[in-house]
N, CA, C and O atoms as a GROMACS GRO file, in nm:
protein
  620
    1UNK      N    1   6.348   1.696   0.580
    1UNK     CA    2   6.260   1.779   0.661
    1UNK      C    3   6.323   1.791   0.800
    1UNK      O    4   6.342   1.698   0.878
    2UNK      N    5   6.348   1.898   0.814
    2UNK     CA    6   6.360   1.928   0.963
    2UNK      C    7   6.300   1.910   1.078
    2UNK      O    8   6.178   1.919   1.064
    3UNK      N    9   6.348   1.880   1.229
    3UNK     CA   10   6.296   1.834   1.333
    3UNK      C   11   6.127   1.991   1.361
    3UNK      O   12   6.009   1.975   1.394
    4UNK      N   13   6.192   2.092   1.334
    4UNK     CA   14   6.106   2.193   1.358
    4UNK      C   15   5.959   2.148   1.245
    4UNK      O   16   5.846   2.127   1.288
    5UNK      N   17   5.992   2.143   1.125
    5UNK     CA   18   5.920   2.126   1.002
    5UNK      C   19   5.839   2.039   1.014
    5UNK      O   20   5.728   2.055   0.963
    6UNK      N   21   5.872   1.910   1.089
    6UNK     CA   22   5.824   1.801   1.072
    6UNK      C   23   5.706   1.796   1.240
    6UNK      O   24   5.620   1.714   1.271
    7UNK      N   25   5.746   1.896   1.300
    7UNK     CA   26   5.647   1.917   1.456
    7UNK      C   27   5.535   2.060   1.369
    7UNK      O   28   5.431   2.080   1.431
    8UNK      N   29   5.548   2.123   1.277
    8UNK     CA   30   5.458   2.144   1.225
    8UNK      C   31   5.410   2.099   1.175
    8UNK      O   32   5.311   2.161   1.136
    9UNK      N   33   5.423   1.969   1.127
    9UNK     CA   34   5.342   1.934   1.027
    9UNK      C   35   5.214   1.806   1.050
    9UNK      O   36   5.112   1.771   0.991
   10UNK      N   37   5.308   1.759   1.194
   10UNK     CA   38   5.211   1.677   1.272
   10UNK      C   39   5.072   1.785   1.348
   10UNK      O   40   4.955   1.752   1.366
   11UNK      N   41   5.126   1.889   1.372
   11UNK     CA   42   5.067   1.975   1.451
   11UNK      C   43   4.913   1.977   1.318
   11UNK      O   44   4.799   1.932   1.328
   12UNK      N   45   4.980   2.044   1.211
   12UNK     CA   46   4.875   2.053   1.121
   12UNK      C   47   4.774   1.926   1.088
   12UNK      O   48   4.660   1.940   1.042
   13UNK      N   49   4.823   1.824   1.115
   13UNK     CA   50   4.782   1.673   1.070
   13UNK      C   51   4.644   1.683   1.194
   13UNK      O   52   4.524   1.665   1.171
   14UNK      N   53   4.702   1.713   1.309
   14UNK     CA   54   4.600   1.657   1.411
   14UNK      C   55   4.533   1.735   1.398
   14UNK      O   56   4.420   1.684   1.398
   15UNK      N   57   4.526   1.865   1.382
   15UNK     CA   58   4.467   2.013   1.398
   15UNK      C   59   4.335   1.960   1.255
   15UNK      O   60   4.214   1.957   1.278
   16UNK      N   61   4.385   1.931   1.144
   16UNK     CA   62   4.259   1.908   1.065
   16UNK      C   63   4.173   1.749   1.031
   16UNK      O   64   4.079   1.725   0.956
   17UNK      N   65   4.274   1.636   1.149
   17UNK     CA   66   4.243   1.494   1.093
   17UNK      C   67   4.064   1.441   1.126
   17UNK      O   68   4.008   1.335   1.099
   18UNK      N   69   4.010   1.572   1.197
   18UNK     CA   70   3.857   1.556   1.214
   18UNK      C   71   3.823   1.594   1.064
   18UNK      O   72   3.730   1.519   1.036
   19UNK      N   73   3.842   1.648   0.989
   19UNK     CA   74   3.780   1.717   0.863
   19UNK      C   75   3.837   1.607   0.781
   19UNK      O   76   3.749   1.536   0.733
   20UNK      N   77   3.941   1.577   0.754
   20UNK     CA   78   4.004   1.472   0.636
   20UNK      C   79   4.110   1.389   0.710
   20UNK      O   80   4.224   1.430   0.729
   21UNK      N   81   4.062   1.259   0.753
   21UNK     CA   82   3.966   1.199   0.651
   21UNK      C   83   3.818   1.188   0.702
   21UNK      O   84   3.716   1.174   0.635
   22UNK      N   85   3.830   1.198   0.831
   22UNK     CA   86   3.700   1.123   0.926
   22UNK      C   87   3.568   1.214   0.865
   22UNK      O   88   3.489   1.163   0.785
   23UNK      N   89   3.558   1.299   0.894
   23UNK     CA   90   3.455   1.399   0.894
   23UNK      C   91   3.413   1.319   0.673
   23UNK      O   92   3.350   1.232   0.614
   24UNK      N   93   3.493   1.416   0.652
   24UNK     CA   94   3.452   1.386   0.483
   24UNK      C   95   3.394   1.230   0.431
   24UNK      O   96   3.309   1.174   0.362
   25UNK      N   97   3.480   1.214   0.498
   25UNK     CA   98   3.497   1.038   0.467
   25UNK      C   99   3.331   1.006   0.523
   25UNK      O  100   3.253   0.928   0.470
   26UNK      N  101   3.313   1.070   0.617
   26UNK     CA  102   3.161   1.034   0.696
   26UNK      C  103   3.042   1.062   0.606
   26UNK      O  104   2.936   1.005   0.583
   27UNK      N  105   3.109   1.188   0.558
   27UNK     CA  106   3.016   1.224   0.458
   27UNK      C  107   2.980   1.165   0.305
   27UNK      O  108   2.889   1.194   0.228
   28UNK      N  109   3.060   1.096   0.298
   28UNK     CA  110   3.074   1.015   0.140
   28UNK      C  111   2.963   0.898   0.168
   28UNK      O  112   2.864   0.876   0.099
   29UNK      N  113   3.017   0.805   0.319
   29UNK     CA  114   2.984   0.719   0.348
   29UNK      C  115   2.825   0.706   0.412
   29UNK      O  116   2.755   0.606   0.428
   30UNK      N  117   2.802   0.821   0.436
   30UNK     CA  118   2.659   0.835   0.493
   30UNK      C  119   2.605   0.933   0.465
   30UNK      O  120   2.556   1.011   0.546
   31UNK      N  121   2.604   0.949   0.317
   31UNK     CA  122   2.607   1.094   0.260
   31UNK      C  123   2.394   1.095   0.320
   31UNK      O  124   2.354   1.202   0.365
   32UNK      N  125   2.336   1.028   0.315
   32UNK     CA  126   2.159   0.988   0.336
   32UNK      C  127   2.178   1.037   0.500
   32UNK      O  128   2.100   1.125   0.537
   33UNK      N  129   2.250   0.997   0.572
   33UNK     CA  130   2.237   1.059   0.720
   33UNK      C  131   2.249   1.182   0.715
   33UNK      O  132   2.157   1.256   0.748
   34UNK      N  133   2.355   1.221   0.675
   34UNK     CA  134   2.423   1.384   0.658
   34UNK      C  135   2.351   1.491   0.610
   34UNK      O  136   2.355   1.611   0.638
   35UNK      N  137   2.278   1.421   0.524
   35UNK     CA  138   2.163   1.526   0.482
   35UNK      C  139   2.026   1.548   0.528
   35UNK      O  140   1.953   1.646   0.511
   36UNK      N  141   1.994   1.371   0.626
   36UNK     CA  142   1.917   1.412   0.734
   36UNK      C  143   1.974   1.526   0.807
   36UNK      O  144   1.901   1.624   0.818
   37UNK      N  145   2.077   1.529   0.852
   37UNK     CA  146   2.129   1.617   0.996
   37UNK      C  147   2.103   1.740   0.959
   37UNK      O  148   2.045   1.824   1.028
   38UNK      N  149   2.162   1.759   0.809
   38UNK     CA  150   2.140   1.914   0.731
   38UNK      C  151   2.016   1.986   0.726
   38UNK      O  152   1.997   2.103   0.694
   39UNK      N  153   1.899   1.864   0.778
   39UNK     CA  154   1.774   1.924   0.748
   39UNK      C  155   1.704   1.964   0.862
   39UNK      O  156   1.588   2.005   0.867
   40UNK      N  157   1.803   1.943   0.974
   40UNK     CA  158   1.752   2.051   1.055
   40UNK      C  159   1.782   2.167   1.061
   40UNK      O  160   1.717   2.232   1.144
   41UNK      N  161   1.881   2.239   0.984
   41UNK     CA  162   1.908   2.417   0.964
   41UNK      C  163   1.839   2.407   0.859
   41UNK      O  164   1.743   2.479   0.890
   42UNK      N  165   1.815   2.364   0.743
   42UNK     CA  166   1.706   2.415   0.603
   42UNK      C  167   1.599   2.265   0.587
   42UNK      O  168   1.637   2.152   0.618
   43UNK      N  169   1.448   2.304   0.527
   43UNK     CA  170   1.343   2.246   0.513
   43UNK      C  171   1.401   2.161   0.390
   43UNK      O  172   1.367   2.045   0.366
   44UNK      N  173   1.468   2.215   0.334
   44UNK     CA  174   1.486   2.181   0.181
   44UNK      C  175   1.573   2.054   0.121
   44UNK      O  176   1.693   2.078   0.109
   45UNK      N  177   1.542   1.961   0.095
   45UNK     CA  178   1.644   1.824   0.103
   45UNK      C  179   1.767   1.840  -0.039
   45UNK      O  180   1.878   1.789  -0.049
   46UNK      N  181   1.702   1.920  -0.122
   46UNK     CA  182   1.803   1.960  -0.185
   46UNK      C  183   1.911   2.064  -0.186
   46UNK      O  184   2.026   2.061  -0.228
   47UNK      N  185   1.829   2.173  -0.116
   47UNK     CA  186   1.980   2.267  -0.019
   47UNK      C  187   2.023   2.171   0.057
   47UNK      O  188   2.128   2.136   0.005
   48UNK      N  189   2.000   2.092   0.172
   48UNK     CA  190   2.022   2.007   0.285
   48UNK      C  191   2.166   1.930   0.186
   48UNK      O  192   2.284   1.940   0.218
   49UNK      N  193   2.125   1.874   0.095
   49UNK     CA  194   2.218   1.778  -0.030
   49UNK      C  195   2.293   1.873  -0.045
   49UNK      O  196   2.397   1.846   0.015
   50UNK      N  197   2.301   2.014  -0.115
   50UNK     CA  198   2.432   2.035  -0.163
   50UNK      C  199   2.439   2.146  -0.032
   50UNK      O  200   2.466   2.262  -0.066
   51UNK      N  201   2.417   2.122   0.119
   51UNK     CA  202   2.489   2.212   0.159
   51UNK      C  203   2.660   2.124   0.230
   51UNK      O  204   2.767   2.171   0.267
   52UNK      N  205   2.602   1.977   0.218
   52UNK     CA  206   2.689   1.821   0.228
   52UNK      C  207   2.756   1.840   0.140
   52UNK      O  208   2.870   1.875   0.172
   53UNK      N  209   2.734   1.830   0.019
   53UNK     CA  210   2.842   1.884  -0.094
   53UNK      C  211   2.915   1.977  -0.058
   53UNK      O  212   3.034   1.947  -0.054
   54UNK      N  213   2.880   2.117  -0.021
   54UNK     CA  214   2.988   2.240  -0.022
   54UNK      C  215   3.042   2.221   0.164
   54UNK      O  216   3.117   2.302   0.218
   55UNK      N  217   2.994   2.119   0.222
   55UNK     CA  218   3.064   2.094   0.356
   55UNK      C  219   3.201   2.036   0.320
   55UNK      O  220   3.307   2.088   0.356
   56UNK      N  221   3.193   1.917   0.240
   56UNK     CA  222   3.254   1.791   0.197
   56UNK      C  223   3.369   1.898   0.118
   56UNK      O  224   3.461   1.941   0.188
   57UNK      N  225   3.363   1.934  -0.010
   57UNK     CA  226   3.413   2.032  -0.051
   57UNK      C  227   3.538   2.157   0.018
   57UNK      O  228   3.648   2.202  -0.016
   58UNK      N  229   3.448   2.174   0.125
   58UNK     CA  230   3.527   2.258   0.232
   58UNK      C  231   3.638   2.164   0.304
   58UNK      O  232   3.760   2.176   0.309
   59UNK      N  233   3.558   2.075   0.354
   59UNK     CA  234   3.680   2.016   0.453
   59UNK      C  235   3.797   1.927   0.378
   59UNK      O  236   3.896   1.878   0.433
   60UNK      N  237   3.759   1.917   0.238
   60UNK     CA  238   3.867   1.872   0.164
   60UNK      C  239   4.003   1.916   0.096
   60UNK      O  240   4.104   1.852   0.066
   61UNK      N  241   3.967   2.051   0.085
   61UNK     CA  242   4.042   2.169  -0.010
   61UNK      C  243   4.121   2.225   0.142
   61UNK      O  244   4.238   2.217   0.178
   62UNK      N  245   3.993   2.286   0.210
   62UNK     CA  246   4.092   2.350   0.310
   62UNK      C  247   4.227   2.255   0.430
   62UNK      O  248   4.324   2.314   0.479
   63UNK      N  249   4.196   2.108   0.451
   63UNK     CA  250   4.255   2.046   0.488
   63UNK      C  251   4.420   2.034   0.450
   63UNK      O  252   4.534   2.035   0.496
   64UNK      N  253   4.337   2.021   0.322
   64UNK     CA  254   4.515   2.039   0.182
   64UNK      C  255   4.539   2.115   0.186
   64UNK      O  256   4.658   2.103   0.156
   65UNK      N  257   4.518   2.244   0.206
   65UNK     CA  258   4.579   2.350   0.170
   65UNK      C  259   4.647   2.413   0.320
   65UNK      O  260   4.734   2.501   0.320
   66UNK      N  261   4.576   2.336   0.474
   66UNK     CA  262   4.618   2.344   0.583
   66UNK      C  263   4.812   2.261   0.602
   66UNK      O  264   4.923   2.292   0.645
   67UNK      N  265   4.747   2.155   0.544
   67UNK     CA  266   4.883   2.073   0.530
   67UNK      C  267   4.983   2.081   0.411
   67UNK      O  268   5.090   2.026   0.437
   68UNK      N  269   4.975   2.125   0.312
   68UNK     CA  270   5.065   2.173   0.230
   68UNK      C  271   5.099   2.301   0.214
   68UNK      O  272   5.162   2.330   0.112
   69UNK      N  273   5.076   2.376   0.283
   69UNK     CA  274   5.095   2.524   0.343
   69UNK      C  275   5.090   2.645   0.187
   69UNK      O  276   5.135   2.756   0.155
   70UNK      N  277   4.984   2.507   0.112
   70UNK     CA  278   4.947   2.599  -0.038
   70UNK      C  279   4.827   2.703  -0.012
   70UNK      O  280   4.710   2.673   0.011
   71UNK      N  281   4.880   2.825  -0.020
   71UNK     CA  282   4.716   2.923   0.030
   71UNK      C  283   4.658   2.855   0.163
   71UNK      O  284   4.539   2.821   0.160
   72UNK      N  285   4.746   2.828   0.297
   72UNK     CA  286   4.698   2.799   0.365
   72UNK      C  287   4.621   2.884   0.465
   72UNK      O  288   4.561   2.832   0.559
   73UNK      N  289   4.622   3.014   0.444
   73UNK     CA  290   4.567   3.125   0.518
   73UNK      C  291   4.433   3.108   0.495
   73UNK      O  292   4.351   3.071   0.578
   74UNK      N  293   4.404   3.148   0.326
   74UNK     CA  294   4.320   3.127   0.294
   74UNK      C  295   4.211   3.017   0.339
   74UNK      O  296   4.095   3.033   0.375
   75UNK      N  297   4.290   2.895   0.325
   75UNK     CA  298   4.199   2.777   0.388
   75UNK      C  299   4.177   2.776   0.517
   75UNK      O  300   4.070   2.724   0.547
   76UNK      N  301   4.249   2.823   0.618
   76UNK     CA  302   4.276   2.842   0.766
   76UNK      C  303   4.156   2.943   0.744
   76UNK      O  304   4.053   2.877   0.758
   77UNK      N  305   4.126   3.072   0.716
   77UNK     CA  306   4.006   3.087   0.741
   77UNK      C  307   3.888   3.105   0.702
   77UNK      O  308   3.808   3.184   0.751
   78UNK      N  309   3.860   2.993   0.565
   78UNK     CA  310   3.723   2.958   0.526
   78UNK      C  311   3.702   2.835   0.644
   78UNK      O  312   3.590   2.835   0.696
   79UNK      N  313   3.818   2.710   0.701
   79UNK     CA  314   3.764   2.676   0.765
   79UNK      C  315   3.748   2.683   0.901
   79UNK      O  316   3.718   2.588   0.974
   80UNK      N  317   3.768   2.792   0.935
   80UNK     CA  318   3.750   2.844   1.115
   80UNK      C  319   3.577   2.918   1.057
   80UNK      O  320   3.478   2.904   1.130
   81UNK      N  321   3.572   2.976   0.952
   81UNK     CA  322   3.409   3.046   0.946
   81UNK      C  323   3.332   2.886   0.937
   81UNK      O  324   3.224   2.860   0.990
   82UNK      N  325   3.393   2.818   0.880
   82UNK     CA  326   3.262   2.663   0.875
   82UNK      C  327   3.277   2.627   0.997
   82UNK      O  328   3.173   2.594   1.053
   83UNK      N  329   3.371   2.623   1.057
   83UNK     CA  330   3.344   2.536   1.237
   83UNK      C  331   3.279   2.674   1.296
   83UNK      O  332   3.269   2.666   1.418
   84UNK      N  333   3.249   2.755   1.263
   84UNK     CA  334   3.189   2.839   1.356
   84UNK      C  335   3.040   2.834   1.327
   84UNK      O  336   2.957   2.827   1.417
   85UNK      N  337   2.986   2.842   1.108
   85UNK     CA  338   2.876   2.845   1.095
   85UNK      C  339   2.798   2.696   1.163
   85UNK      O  340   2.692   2.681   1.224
   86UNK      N  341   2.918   2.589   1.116
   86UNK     CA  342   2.831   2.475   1.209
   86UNK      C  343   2.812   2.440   1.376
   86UNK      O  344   2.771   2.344   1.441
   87UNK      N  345   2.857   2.549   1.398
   87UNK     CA  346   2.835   2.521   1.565
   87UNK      C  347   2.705   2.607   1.555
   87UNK      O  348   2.598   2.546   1.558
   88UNK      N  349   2.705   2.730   1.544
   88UNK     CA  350   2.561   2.780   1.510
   88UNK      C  351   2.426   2.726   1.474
   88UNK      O  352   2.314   2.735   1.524
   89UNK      N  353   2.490   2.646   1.338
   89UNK     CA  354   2.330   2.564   1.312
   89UNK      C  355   2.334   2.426   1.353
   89UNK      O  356   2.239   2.354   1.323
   90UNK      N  357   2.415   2.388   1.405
   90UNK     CA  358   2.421   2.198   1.427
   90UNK      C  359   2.422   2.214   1.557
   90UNK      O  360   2.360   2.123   1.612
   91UNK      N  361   2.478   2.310   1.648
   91UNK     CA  362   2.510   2.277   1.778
   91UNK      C  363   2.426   2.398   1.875
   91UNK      O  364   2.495   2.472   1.945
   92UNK      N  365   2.296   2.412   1.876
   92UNK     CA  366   2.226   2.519   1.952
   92UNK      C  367   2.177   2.472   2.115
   92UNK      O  368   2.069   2.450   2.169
   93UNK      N  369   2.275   2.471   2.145
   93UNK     CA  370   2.278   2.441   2.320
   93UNK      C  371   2.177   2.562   2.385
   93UNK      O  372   2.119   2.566   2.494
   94UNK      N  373   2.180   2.643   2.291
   94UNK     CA  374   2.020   2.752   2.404
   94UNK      C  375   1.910   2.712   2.383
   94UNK      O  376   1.818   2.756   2.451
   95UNK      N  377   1.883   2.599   2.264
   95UNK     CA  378   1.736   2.549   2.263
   95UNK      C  379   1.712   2.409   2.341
   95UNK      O  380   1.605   2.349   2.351
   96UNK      N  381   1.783   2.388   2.372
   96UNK     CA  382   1.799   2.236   2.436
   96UNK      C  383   1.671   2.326   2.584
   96UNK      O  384   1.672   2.438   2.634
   97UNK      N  385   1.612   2.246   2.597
   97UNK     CA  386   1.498   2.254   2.734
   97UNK      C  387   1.579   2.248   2.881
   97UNK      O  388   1.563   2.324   2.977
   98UNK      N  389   1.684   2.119   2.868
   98UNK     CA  390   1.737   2.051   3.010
   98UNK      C  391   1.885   2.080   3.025
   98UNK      O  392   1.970   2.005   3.073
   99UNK      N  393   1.909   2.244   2.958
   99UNK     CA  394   2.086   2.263   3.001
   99UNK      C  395   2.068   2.320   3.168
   99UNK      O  396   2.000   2.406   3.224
  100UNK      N  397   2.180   2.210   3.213
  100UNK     CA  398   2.140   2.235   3.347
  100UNK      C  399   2.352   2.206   3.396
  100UNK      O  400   2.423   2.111   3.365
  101UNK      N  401   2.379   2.298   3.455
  101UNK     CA  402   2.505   2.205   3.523
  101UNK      C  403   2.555   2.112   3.575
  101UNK      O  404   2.674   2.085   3.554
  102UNK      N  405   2.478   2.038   3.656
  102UNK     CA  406   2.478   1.908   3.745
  102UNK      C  407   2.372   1.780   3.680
  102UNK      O  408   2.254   1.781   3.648
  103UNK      N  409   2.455   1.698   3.678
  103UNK     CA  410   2.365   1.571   3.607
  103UNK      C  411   2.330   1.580   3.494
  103UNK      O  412   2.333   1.687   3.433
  104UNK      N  413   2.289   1.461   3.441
  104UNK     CA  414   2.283   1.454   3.285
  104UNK      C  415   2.220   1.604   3.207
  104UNK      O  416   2.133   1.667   3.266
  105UNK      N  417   2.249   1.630   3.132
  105UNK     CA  418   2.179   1.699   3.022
  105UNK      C  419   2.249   1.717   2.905
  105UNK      O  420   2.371   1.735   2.895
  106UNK      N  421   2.144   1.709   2.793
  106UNK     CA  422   2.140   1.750   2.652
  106UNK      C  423   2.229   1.892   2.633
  106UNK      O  424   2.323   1.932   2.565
  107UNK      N  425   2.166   1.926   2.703
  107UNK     CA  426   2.194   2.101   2.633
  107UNK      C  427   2.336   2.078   2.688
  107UNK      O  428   2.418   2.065   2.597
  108UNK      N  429   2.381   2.070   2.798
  108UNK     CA  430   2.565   2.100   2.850
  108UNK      C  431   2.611   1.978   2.723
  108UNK      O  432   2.685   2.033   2.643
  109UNK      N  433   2.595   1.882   2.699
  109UNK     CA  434   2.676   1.809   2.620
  109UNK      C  435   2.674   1.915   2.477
  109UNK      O  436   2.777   1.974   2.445
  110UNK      N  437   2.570   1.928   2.414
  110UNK     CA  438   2.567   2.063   2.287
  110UNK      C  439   2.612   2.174   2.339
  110UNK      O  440   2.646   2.260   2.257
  111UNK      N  441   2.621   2.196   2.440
  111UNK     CA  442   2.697   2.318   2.424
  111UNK      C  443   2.859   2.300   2.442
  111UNK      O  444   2.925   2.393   2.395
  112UNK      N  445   2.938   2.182   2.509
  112UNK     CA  446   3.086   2.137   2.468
  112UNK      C  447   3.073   2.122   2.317
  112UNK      O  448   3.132   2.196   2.238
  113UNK      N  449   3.010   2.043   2.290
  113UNK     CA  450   3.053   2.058   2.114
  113UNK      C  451   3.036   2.157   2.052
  113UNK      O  452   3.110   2.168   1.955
  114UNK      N  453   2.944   2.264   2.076
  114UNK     CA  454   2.952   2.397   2.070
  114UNK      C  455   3.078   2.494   2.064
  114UNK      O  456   3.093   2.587   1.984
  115UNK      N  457   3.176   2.448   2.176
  115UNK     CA  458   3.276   2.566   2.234
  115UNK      C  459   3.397   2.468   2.175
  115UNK      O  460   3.505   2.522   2.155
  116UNK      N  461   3.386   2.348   2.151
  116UNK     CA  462   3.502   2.288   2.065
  116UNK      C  463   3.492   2.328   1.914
  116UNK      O  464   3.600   2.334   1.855
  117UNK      N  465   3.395   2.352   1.855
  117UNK     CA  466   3.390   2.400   1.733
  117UNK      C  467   3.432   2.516   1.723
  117UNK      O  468   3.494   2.551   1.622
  118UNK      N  469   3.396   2.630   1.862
  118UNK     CA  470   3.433   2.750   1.802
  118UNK      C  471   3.604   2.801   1.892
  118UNK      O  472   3.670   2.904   1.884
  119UNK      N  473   3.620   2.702   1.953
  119UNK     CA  474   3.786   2.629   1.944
  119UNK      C  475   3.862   2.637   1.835
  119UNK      O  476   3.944   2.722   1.800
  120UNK      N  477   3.821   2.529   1.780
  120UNK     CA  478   3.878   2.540   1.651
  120UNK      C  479   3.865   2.612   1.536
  120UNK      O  480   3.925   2.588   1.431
  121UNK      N  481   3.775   2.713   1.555
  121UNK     CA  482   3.778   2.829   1.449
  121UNK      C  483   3.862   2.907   1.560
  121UNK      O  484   3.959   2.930   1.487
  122UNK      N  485   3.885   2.945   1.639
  122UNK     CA  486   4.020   3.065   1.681
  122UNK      C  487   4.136   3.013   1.655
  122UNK      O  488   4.234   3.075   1.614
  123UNK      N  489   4.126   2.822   1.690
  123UNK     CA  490   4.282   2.833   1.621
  123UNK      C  491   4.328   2.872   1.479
  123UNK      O  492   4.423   2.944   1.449
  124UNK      N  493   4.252   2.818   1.407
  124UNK     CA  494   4.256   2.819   1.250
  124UNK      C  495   4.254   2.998   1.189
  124UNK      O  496   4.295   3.049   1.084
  125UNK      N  497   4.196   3.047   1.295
  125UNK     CA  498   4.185   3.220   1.251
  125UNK      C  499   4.309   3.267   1.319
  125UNK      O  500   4.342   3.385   1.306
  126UNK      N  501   4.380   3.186   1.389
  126UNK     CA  502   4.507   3.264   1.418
  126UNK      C  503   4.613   3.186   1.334
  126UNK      O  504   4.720   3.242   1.311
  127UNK      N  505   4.593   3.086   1.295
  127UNK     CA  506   4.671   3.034   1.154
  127UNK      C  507   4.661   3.164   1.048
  127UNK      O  508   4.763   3.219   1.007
  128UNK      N  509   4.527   3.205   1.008
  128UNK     CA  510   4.518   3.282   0.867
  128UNK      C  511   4.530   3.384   0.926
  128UNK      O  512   4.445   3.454   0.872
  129UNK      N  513   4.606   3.484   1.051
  129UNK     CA  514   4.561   3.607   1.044
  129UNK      C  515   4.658   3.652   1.192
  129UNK      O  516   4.638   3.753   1.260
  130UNK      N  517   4.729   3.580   1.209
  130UNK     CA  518   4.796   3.575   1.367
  130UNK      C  519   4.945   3.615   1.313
  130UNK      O  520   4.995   3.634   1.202
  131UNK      N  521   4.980   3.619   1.418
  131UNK     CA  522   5.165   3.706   1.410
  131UNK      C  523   5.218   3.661   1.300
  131UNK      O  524   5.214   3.541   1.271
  132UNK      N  525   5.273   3.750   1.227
  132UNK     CA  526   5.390   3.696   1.108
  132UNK      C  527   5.306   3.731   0.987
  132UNK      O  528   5.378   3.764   0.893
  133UNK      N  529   5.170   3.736   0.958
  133UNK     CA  530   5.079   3.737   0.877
  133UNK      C  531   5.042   3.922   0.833
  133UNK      O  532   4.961   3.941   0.742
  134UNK      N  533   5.088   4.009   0.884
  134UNK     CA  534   5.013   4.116   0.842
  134UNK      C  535   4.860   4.108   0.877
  134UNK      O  536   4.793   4.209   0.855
  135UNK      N  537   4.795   3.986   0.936
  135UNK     CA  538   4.636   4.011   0.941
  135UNK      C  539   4.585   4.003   0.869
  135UNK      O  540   4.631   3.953   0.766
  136UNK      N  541   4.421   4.060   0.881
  136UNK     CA  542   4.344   4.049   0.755
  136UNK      C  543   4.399   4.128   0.657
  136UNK      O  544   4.420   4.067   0.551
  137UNK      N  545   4.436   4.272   0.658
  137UNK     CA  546   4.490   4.337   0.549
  137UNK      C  547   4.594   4.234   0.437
  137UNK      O  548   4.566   4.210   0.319
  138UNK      N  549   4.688   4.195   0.494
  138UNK     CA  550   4.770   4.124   0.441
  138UNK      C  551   4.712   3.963   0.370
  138UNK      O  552   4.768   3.899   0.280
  139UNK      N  553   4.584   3.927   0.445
  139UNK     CA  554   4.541   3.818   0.326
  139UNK      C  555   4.469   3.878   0.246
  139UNK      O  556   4.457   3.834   0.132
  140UNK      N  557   4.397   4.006   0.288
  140UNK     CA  558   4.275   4.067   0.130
  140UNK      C  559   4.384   4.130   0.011
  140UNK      O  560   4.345   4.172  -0.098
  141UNK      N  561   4.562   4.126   0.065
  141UNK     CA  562   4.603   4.212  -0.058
  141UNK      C  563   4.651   4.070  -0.132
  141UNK      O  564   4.657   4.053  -0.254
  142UNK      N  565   4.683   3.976  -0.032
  142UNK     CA  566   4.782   3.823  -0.107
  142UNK      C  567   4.638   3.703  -0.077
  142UNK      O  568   4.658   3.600  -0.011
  143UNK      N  569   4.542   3.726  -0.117
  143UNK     CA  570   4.434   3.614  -0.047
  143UNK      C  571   4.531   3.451  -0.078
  143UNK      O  572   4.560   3.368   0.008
  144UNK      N  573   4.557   3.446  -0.200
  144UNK     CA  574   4.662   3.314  -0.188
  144UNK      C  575   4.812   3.260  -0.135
  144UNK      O  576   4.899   3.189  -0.184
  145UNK      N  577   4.793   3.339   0.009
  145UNK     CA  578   4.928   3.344   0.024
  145UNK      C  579   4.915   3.256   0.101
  145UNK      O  580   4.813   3.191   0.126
  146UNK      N  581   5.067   3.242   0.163
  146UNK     CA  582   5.123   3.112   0.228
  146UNK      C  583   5.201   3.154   0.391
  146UNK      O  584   5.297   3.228   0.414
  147UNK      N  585   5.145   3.100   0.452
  147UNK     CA  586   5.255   3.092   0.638
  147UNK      C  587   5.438   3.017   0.604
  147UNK      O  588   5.543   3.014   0.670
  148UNK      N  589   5.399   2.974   0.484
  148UNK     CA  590   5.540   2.946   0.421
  148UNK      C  591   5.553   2.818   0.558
  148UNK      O  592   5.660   2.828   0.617
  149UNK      N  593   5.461   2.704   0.611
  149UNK     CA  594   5.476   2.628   0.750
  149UNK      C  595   5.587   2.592   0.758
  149UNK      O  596   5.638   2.604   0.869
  150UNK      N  597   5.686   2.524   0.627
  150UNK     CA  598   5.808   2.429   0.687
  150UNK      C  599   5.908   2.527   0.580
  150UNK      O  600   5.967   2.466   0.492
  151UNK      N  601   5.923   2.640   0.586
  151UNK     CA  602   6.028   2.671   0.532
  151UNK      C  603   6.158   2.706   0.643
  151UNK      O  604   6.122   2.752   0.751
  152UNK      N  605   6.288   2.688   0.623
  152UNK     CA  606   6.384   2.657   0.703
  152UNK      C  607   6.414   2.835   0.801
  152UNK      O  608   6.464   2.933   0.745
  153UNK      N  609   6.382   2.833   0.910
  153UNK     CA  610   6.374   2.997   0.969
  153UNK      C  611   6.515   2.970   1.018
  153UNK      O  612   6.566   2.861   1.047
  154UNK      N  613   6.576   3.108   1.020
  154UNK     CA  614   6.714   3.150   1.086
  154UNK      C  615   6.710   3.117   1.258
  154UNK      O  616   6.615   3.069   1.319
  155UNK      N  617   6.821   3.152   1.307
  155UNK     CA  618   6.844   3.102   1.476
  155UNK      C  619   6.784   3.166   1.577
  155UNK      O  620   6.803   3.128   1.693
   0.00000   0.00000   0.00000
């Protein structure tokens, strides 16, 4: 592996090591919390359950497929739409009562985790869809295609 190959590949490591292992892993391990948390976007403890499932699911597949640059477009942007849908329903910094700029508050802390989530969906959407890629056109004609991450580029 090349010096270039191998700074992508750390790049990719850090870029998804919140989703796999920590995140997933959280979810295995406290799968009864997780689906508390879930039940504040749906009433339903069994949507709440398998929406933990198709979270878990997500951050597993797309992780691999971030770091083995297999259909990584693809995975790059199912998971920039999940860090975005979960900043939406997990992270609603406009309902918080006490977002205030100065001194403690709720709402400014939800709303950083807010703008880090949807952080990391622009990076990940410029993974699946940024220079070199053709864009969206070019993943709806190859949806399994590849950024090709560590293949050896000319000078």
């Amino acid at each position: 592996m090349t010096f270039d190959s191998s700074v992508v590949l750390l790049s990719r490591l850090a870029l998804v090591m919140l989703f796999l292992p920590f995140s997933a892993l959280d979810k295995v391990l406290n799968f009864r919390a997780a689906t508390g948390q879930a039940r504040q976007a749906v009433a339903s403890p069994a949507l709440a359950g398998g929406m933990i499932l198709l979270g878990l699911a997500v951050e597993v597949l797309t992780s691999l497929a971030l770091v083995t640059g297999t259909a990584d477009r693809l995975g790059a942007l199912v998971l920039a739409g999940y860090c975005a849908v979960t900043a939406v329903l997990f992270k609603p910094f406009w309902s918080k009562p006490d977002f205030r700029l100065r001194g403690p508050s709720e709402g400014r802390d939800v709303f950083w985790d807010f703008l880090k989530n949807m952080a990391l969906a622009g990076a990940l959407a410029s993974i699946a869809l940024g220079p070199g890629t053709n864009g969206a056109r070019g993943l709806l004609a190859n949806p399994l295609s590849s950024t090709a991450p560590y293949a050896t580029r000319g000078p």
